[in-house]
Backbone bond lengths (Angstrom), bond angles and torsions (degrees), N, CA, C in turn:
res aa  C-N    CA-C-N  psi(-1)  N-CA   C-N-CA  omega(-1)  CA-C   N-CA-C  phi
1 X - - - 1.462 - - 1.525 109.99 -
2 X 1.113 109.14 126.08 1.726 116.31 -177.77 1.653 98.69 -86.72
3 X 1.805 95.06 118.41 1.687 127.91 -174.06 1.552 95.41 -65.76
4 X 1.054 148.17 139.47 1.921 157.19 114.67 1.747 99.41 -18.55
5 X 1.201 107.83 126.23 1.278 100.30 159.89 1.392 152.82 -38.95
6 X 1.905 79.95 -33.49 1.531 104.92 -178.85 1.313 115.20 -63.40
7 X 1.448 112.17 -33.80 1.276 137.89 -168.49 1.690 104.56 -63.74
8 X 0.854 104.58 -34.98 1.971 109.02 -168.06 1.326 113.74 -95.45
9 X 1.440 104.08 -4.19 1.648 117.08 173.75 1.488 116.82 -133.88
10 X 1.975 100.09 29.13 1.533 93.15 150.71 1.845 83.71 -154.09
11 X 1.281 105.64 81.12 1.564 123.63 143.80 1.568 117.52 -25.01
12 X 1.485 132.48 147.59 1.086 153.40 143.86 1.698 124.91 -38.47
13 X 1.205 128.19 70.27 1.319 118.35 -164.19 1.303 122.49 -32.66
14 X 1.510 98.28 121.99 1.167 111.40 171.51 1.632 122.50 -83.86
15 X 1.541 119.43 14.36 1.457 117.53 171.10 1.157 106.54 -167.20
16 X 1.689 135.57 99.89 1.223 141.97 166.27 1.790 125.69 -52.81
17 X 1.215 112.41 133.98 1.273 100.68 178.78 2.131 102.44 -120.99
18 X 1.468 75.48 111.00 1.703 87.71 172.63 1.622 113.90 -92.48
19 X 1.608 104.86 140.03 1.463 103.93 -159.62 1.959 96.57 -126.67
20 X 1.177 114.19 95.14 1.304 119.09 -170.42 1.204 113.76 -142.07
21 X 1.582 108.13 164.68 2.102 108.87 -168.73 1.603 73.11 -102.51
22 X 1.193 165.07 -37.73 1.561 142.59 -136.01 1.346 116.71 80.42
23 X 1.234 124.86 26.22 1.365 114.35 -163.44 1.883 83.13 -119.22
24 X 1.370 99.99 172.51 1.491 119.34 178.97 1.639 124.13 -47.35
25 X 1.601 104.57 -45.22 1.438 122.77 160.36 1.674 112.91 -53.67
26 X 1.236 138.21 -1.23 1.185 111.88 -158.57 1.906 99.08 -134.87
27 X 2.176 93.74 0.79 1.060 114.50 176.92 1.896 120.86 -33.20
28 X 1.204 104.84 -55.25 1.491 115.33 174.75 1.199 116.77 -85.78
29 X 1.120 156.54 15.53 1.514 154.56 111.95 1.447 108.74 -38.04
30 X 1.585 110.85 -48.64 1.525 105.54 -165.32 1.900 98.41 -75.81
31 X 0.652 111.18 -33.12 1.119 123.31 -164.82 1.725 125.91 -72.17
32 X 1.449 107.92 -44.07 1.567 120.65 132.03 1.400 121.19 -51.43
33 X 0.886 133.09 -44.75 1.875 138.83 -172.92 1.800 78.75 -69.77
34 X 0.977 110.75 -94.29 1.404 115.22 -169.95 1.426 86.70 -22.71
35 X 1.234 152.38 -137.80 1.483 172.12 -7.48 2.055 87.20 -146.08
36 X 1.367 105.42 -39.74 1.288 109.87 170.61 1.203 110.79 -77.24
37 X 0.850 144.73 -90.44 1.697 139.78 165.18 1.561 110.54 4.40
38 X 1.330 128.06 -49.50 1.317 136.71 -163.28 1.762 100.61 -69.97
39 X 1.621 104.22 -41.46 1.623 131.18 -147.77 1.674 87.73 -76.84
40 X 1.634 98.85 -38.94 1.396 85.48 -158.01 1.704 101.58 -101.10
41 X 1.051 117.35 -10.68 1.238 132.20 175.95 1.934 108.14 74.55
42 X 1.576 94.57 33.02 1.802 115.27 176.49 1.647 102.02 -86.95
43 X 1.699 119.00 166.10 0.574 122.60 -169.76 2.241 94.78 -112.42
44 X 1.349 114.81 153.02 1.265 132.97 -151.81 1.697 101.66 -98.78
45 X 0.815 126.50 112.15 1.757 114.06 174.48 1.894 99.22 -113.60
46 X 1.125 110.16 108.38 1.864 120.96 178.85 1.627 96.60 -99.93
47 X 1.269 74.04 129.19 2.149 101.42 -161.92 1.649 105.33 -119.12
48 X 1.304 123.26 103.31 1.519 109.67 -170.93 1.597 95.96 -121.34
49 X 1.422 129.37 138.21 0.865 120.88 -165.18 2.072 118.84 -123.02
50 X 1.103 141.47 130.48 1.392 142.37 -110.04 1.762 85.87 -120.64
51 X 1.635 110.71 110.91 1.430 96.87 167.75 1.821 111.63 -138.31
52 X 0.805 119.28 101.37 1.259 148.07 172.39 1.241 126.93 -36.43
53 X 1.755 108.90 -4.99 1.482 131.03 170.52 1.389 120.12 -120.64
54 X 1.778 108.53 5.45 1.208 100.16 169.74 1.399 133.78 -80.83
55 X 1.089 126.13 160.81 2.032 128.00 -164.46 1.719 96.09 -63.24
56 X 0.897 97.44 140.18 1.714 116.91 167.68 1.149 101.10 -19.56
57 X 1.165 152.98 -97.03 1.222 167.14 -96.71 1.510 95.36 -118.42
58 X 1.311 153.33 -18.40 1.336 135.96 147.64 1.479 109.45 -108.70
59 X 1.355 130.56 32.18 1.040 139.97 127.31 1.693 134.63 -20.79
60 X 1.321 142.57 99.18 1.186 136.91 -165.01 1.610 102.85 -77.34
61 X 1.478 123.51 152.08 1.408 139.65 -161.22 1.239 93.82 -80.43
62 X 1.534 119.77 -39.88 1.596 125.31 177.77 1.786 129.41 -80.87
63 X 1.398 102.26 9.59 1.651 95.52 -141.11 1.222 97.86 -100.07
64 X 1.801 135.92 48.50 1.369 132.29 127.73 1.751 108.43 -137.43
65 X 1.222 85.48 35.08 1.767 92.75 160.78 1.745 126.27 -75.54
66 X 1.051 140.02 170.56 1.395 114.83 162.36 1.747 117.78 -89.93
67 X 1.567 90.29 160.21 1.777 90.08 -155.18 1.759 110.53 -61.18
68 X 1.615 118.13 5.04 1.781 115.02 179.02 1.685 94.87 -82.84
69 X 1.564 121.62 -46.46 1.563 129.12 -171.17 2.089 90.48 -48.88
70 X 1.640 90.16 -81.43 1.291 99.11 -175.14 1.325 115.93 -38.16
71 X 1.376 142.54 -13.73 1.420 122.00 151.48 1.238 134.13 -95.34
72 X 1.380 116.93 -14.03 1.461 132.06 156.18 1.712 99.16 -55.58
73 X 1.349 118.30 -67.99 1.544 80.05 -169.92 1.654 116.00 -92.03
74 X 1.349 136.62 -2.12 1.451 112.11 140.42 1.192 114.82 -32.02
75 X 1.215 130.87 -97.59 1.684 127.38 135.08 1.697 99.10 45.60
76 X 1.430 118.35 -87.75 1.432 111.43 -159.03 1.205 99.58 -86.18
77 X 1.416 136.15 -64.31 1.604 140.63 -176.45 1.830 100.43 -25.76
78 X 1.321 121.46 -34.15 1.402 127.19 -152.22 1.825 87.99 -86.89
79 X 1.133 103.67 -57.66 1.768 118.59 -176.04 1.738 101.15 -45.09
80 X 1.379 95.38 -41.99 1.454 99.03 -164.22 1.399 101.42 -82.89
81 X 1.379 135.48 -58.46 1.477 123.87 175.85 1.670 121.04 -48.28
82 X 1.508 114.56 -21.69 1.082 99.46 165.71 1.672 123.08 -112.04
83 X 1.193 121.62 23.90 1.396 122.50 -171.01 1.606 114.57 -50.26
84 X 1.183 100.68 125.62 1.640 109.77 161.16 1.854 99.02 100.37
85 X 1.182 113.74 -17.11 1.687 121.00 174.38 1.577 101.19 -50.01
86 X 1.310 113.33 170.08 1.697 111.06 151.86 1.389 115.08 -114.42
87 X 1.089 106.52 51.65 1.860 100.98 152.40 1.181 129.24 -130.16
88 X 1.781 100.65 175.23 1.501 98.07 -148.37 1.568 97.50 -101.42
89 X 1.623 138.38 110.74 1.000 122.35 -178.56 1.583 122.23 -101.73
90 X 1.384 127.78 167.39 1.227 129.48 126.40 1.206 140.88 -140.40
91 X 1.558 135.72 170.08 1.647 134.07 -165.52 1.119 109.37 -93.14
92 X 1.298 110.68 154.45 1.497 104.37 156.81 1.576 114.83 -137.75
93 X 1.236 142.53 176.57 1.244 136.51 -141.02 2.090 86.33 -154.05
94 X 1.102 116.19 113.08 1.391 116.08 168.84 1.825 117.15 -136.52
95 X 1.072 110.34 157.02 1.294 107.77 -171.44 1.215 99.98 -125.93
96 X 1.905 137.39 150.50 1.291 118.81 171.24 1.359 104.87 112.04
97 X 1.231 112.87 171.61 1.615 134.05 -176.87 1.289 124.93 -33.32
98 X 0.901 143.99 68.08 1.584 152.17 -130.12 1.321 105.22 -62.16
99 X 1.491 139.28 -41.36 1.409 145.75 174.29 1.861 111.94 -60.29
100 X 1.807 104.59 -37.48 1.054 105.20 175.84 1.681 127.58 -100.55
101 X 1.299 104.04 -5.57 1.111 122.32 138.30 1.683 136.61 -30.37
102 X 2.098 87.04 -64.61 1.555 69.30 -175.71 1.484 111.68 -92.44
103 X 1.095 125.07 -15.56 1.689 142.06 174.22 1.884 74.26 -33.74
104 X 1.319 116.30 -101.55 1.113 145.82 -138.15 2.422 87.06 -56.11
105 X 0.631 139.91 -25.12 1.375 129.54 155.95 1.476 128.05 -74.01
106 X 1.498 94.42 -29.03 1.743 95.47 -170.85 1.867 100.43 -85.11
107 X 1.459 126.98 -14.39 1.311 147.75 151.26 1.444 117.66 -47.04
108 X 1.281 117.28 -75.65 1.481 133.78 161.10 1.762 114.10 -34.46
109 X 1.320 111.17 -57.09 1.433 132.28 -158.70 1.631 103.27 -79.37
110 X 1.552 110.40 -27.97 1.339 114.88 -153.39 1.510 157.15 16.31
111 X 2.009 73.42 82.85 1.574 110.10 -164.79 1.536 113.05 -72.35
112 X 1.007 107.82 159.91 1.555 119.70 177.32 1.275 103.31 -119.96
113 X 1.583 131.36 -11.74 1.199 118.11 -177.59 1.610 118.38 -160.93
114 X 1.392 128.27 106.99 1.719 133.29 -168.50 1.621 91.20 -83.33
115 X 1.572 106.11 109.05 1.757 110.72 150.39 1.729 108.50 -94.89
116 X 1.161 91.89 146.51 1.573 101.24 -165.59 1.574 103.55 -149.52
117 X 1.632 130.78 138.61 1.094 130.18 -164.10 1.721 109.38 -101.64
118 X 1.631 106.22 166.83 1.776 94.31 170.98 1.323 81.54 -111.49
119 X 2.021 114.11 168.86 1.086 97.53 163.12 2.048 70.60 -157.03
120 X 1.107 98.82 153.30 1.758 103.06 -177.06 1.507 99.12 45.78
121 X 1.000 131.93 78.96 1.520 128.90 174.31 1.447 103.46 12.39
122 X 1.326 128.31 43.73 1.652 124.56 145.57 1.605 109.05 -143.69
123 X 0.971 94.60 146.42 1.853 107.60 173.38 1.390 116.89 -55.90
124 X 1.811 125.16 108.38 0.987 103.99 165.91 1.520 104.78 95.11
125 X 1.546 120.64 -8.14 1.679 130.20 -168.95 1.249 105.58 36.10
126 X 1.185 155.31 -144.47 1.487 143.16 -153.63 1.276 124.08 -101.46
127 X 1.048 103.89 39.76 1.710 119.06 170.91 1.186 112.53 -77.61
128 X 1.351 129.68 -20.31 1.231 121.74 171.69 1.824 95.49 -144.01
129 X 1.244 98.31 129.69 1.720 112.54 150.31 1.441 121.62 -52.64
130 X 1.586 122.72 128.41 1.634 129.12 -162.18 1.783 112.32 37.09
131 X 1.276 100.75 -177.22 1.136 111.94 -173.35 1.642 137.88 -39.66
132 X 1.364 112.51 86.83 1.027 101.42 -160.76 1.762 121.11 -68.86
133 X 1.258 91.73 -41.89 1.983 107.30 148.65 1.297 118.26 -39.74
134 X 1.142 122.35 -46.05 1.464 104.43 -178.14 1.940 105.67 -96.31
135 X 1.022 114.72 13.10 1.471 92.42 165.36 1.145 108.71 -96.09
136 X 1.694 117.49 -38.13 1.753 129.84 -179.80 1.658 93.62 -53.94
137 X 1.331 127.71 -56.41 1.594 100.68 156.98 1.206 165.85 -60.19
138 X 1.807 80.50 11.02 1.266 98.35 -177.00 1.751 113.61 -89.76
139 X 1.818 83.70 -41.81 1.482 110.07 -165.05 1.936 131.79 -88.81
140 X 1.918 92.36 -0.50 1.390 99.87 -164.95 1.840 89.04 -140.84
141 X 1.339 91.90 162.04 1.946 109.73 -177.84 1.534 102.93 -93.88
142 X 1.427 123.17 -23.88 1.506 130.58 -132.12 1.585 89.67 -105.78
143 X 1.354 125.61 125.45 1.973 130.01 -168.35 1.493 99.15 -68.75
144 X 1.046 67.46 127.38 1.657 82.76 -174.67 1.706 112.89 -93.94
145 X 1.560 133.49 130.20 1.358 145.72 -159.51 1.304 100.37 -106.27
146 X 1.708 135.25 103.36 1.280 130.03 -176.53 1.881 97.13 -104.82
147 X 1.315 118.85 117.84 1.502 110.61 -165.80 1.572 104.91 -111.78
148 X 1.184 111.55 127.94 1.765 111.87 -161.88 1.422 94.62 -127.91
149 X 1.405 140.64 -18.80 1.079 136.81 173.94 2.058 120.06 -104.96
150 X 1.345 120.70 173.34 1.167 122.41 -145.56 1.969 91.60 -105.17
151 X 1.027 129.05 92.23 1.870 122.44 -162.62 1.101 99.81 -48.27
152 X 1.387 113.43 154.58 1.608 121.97 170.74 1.367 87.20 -152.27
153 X 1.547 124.85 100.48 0.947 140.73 -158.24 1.953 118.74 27.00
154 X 1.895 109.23 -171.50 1.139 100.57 -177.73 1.637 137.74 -52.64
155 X 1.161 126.25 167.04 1.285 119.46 -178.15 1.959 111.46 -53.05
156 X 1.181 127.88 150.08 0.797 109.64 -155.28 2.160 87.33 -134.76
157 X 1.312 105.52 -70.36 1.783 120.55 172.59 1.165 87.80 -85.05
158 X 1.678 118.78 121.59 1.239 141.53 157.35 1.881 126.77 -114.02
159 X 1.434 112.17 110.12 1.625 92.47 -165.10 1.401 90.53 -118.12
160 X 1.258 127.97 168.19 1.233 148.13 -157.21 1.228 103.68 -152.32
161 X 1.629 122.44 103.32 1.402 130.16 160.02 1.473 120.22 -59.33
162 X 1.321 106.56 148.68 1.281 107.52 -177.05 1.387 123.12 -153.04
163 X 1.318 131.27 112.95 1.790 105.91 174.85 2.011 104.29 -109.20
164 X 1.428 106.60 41.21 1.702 110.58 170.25 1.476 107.57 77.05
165 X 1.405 128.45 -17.39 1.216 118.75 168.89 1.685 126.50 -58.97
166 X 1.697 94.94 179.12 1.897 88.03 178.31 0.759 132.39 -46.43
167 X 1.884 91.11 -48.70 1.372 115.99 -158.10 1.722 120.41 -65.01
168 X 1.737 93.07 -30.25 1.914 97.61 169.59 1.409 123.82 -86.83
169 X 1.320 104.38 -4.98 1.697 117.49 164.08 1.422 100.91 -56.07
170 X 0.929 100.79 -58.32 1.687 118.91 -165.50 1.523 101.17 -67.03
171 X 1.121 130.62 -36.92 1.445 135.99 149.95 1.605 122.00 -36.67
172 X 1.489 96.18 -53.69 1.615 104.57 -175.93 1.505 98.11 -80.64
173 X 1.700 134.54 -28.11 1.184 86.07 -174.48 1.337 120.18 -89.82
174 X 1.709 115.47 11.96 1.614 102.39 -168.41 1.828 86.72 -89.89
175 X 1.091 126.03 -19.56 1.371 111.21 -172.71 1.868 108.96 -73.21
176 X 1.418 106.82 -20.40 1.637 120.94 -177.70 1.961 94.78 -70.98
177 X 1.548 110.34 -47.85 1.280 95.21 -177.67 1.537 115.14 -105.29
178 X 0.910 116.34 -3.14 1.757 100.00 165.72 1.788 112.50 -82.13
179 X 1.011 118.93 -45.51 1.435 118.73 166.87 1.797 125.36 -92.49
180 X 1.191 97.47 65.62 1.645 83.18 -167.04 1.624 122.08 -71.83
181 X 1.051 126.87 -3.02 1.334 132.30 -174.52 1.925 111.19 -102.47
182 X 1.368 117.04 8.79 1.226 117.35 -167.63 1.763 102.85 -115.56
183 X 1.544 115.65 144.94 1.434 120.01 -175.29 2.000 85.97 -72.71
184 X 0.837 105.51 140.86 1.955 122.69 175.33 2.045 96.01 -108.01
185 X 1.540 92.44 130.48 1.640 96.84 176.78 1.874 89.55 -96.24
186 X 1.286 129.70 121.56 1.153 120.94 148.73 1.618 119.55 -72.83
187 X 1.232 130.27 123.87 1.199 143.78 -153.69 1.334 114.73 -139.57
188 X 2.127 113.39 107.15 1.342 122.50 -171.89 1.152 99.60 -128.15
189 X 1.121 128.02 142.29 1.367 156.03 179.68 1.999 123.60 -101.09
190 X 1.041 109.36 76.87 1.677 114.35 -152.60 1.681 105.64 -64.74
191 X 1.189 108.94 126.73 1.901 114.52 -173.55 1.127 116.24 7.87
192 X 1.308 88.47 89.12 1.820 95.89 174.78 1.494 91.00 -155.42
193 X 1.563 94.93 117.05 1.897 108.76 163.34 1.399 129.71 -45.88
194 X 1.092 144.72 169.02 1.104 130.90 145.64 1.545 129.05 -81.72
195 X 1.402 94.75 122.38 1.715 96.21 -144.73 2.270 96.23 -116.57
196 X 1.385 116.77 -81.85 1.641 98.49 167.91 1.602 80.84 125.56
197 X 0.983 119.84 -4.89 1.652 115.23 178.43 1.342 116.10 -91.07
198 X 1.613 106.79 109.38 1.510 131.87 -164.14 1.402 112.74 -51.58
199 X 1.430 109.43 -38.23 1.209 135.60 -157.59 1.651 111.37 -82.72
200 X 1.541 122.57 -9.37 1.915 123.23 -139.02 1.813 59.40 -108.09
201 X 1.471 100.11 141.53 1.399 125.49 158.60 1.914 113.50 -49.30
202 X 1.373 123.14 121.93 1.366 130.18 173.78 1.508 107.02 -126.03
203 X 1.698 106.23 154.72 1.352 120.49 -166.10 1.148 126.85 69.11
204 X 1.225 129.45 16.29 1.707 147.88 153.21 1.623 115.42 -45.94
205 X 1.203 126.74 135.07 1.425 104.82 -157.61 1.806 98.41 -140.98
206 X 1.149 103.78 19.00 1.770 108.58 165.06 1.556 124.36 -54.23
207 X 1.760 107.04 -22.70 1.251 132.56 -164.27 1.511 102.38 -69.72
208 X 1.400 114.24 -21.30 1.964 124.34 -157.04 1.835 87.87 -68.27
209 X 1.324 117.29 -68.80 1.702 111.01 -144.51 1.511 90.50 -94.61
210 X 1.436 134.99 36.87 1.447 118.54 152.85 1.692 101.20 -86.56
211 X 1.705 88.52 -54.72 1.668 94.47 -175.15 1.471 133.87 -79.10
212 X 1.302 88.29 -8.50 2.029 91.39 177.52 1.575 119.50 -42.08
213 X 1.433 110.41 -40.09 1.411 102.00 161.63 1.325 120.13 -47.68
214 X 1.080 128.94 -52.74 1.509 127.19 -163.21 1.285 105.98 -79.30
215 X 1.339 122.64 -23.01 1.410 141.51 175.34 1.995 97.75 -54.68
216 X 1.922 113.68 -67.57 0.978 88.71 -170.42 1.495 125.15 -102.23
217 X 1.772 103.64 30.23 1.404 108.46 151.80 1.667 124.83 -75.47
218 X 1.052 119.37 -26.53 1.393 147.57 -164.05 1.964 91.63 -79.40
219 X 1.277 113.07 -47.33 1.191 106.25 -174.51 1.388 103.61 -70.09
220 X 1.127 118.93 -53.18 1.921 142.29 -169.33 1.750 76.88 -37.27
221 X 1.132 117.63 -77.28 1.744 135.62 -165.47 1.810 89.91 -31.10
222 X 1.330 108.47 -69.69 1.309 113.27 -176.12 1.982 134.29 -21.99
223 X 0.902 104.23 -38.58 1.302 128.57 -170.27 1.898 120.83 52.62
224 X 1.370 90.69 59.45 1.457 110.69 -163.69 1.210 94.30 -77.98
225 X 1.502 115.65 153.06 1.943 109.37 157.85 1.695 97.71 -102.25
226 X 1.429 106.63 -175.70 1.277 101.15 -151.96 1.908 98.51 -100.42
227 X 0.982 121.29 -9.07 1.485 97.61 138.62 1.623 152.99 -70.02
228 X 1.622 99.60 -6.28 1.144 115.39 143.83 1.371 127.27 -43.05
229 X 1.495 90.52 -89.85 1.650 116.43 -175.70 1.763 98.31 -23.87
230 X 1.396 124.54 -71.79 1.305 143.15 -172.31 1.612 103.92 -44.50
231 X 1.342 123.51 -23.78 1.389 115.43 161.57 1.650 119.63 -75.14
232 X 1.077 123.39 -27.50 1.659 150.89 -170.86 1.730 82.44 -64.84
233 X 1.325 116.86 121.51 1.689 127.14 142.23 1.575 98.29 -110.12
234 X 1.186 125.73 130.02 1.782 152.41 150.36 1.248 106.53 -46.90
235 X 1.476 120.46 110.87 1.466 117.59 147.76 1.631 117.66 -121.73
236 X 1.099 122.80 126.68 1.110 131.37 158.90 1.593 141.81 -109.00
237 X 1.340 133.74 102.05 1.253 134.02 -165.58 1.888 129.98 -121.09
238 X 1.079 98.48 141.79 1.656 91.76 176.39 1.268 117.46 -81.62
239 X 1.356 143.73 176.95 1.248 130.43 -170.53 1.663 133.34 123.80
240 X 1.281 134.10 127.91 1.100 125.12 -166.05 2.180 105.44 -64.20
241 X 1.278 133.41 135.46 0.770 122.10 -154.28 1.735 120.93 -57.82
242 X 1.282 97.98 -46.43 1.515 99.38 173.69 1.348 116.63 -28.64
243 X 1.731 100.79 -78.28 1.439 125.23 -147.75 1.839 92.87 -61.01
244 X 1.701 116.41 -49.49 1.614 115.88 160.33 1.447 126.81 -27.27
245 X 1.006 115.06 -41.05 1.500 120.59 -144.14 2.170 86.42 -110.02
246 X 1.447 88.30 -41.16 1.747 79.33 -165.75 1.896 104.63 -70.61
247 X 1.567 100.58 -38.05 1.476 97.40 -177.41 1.402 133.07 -58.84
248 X 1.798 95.74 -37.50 1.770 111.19 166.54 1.258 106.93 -49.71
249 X 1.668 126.22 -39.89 1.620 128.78 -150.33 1.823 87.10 -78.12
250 X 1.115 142.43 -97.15 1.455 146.01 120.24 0.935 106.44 48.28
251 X 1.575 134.49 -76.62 1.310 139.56 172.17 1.691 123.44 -48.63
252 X 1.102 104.79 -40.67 1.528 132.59 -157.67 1.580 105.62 -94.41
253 X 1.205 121.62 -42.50 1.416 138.32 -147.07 1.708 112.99 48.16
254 X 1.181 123.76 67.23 1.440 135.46 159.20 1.132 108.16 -52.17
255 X 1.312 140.22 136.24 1.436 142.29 107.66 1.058 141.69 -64.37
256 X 1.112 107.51 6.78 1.642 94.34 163.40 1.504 102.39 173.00
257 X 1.643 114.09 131.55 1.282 117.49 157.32 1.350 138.22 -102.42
258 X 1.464 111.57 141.45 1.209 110.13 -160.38 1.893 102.48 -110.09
259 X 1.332 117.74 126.79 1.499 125.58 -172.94 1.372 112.10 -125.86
260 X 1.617 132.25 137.93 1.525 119.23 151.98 1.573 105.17 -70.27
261 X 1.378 110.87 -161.63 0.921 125.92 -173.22 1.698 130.47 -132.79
262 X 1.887 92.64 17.23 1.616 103.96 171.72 1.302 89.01 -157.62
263 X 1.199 111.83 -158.78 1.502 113.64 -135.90 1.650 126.20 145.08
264 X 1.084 114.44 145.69 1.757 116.42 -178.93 1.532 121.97 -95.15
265 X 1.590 88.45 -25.89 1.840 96.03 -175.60 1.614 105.71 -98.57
266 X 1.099 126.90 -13.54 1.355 138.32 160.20 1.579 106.90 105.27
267 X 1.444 118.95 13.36 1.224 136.61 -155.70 1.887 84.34 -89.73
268 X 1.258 135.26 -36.91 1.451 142.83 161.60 1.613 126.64 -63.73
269 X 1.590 85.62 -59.13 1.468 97.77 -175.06 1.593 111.70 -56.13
270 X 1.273 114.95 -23.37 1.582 107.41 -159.68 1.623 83.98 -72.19
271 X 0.849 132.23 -0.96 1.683 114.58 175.56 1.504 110.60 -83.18
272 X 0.838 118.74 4.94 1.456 134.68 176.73 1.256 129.31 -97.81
273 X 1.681 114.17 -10.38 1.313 124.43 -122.88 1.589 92.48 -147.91
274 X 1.944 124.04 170.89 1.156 117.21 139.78 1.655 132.40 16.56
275 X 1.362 96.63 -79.40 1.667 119.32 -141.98 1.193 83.21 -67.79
276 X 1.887 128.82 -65.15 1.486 136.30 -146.18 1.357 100.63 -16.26
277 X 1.348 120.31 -63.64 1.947 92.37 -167.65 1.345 120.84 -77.62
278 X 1.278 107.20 -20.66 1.619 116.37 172.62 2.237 110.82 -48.46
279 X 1.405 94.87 -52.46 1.309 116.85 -154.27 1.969 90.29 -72.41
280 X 1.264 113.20 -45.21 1.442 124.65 175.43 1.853 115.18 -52.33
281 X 1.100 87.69 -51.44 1.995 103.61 -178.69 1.553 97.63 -68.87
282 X 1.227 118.06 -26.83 1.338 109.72 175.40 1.847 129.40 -66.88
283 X 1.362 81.41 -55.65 1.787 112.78 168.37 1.835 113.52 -26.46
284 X 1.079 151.91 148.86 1.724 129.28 -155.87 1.392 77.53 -137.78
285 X 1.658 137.08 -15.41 1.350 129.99 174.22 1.818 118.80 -135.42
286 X 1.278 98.03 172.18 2.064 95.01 173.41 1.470 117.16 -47.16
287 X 1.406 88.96 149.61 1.320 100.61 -171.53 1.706 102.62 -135.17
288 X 1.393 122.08 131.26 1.396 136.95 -179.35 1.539 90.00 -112.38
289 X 1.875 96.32 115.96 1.321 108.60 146.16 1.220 135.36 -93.84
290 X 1.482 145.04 103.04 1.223 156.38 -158.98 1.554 107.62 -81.71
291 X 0.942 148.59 110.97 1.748 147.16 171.88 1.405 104.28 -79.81
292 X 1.742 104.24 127.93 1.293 105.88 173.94 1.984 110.40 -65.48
293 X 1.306 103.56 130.06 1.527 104.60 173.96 1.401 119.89 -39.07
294 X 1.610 130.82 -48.16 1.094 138.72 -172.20 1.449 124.39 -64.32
295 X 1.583 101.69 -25.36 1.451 126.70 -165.75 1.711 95.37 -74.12
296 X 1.317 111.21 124.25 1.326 108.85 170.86 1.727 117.57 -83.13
297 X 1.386 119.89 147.29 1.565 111.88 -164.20 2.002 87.39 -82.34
298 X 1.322 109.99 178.71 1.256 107.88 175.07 1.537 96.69 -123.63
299 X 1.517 116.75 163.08 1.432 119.33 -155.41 1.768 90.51 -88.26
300 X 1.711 120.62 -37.66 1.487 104.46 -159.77 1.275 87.16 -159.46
301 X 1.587 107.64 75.72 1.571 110.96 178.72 1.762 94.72 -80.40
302 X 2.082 85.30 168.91 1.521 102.94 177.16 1.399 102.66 -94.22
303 X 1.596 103.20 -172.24 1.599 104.46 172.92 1.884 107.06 -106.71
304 X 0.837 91.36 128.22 1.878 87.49 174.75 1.394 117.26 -52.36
């Protein structure tokens, strides 16, 4: 089968960077990373990071030890949550800004991929003030894995948002090469704002034969071969985006969506934006954020 270029210059990570305190909440992050690590046969780097102002209760057991103790037992807790797995891990010990934190390890480490947990509809529970997802998208190139559900083996329903831009090309193709053996739902949502109203009818599907044209210009753009394409099922729906996107997931049993992070219809961009944690807490499964290549990261973005 003749490879896409694109394809040979975005490899399968070969080294995950998991970003977790060790605590019970952060159980299914490790646990996906692990299950990925295995899949891809990459090696795991678990990154926990030391803050000294957090509330009692997410407080680390270690966190005024000195930083050789504190990695000895990251170190063991890590050995021990994964005993008997086959991967190859290691810890790391960071102090400081938690978003820039992990930018600045998954750099060092040279990651191909940030897994990161939800826990109370925020990243990390209050380790960081607002979105902590959307600043790491603000601040890093590398797709970022937000894991909200409990793995039961590999990903299995994979959908891929899309409103035909680059930036979700670039979406579809890391989902074409990190999972290559899985049918991909491409998934568009036809002019509809982001709206939050429970009530606006979702999963309406009149939206399919306006846009199918643009649908299979968008592929043409792609530079798919045609065993690709043949993995690609078309969805198209009317609907305010949430209530669309969450009911298909729900309906469907998805595991996981895959998004860039710009966009023309704003169906991307809002990850950039406001909504990002709104739009995330919504989501009922994982979500892979893909960074458009072109998009430059910013050194010390704000939060919207």
């Amino acid at each position: 089968m003749n490879i896409p270029s694109w394809a040979e210059g975005m490899p399968v990570p070969a080294r995950l960077l998991l970003a977790t305190d060790l605590s019970a909440r952060c159980d299914r992050a490790l646990d996906r990373a692990v299950q990925l690590a295995g899949q891809w046969h990459a090696d795991l780097v678990a990154l926990n990071i030391l803050e000294f102002s957090q509330a009692p209760d997410m407080a680390l057991t270690w966190a005024y030890g000195n930083e050789e103790n504190n990695l000895q037992i990251a170190q063991r807790q890590l050995q021990q949550d994964i005993a008997g797995l086959p991967v190859r891990l290691s810890a790391r010990i960071a102090q400081g800004d938690v978003a820039i934190s992990i930018r600045e390890t998954a750099v060092k480490d040279n990651c191909g991929l940030i897994v990161t947990g939800m826990a109370r509809s925020e990243t990390f529970g209050r380790f960081l003030p607002g979105s902590t997802v959307e600043k790491l998208a603000r601040m890093v190139s590398l797709p970022l894995l937000v894991v909200r559900t409990r793995p039961h083996g590999a990903y299995r329903r994979i959908l891929v948002a899309t409103d035909f831009s680059d930036s979700s090309r670039h979406a579809l193709h890391a989902a074409i090469r990190f999972f290559p053996d899985n049918e991909l739902v491409l998934y568009h949502v036809h002019n509809t704002p982001l709206s939050g109203s429970m009530d606006e009818s979702a999963g309406s599907r009149p939206a399919e034969h306006i846009v199918y044209p643009e649908y299979e210009s968008f592929l043409d753009a792609c530079d798919l071969t045609a065993d690709m394409r043949r993995r690609l099922k078309f969805v198209a729906e009317d609907g305010a985006l949430e209530t669309a996107l969450t009911h298909y997931i729900r309906t469907h049993g998805v595991d996981l969506v895959v998004m860039g992070t710009h966009g023309r219809s704003g169906l991307m961009s809002i990850l950039l934006g406001s909504a990002a944690a709104r739009l995330l807490d919504w989501l009922p499964c994982d979500t892979l954020i893909v960074r458009d290549p072109r998009a430059k990261a910013q050194e010390n973005p704000g939060t919207s």
